[in-house]
C-alpha positions in Angstrom: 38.4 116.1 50.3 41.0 116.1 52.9 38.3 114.3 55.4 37.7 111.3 52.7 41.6 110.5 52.2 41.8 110.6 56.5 38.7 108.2 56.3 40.6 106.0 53.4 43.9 106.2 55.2 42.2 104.6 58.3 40.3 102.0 56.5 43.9 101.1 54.8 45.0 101.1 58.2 42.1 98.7 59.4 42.6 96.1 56.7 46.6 96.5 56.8 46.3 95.8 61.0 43.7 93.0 60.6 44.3 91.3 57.9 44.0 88.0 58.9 40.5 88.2 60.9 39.2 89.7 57.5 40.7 86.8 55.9 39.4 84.3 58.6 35.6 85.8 58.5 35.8 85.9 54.6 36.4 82.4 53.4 34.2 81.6 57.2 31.1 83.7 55.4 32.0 81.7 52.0 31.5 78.6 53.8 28.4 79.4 54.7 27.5 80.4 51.7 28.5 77.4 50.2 26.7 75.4 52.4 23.4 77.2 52.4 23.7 77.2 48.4 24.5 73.6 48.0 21.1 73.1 51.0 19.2 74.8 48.7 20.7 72.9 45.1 19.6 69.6 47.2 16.2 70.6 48.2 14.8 72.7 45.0 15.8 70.7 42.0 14.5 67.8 43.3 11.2 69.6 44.2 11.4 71.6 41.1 11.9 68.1 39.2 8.7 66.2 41.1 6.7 70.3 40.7 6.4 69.0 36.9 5.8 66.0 36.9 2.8 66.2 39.2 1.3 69.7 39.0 -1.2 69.5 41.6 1.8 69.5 44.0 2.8 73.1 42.5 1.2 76.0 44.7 2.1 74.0 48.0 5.1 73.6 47.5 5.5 77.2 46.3 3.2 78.7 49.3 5.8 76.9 51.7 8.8 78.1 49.9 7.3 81.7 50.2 7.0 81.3 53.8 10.2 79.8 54.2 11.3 82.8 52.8 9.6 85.0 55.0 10.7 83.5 58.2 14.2 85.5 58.1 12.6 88.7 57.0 9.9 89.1 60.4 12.9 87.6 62.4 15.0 90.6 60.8 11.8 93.0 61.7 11.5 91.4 65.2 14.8 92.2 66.4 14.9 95.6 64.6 11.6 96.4 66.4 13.0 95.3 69.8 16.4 97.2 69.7 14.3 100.8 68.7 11.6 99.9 71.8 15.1 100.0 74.1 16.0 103.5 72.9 
């Protein structure tokens, strides 16, 4: 028990001594997020809205979305892969 209150006291520590970097990189991360939701708002309702009116153009549009998708996952694998071949 006494080992998790040192652990707390130092993350208190952390977050008392840098503060405003954790500030700085938190409303930075929910401008990204912001952006990359707002990306996607502009790209899929449209799609979604043309998807139903012509539903021929369903399955491409949903095979490129799954790719899309996949990209950052065997980026993710890639460089995971790499850094364990350099141990």
């Amino acid at each position: 028990m006494n080992a998790f209150l040192d652990g707390f006291a130092s993350l208190m520590d952390y977050f008392i001594t840098q503060w405003q970097q954790i500030l700085s990189l938190t409303i930075e991360h929910i401008e990204m997020t912001a952006i990359a939701v707002g990306c996607s708002i502009l790209i899929g309702v449209p799609l979604g809205i043309l998807v139903s009116y012509v539903r021929k153009l369903g399955k491409p549009v949903i095979g490129i979305a799954n790719v899309v998708q996949a990209i950052p996952s065997m980026a993710l694998v890639y460089f995971t892969g790499k850094e364990k071949m350099r141990n």
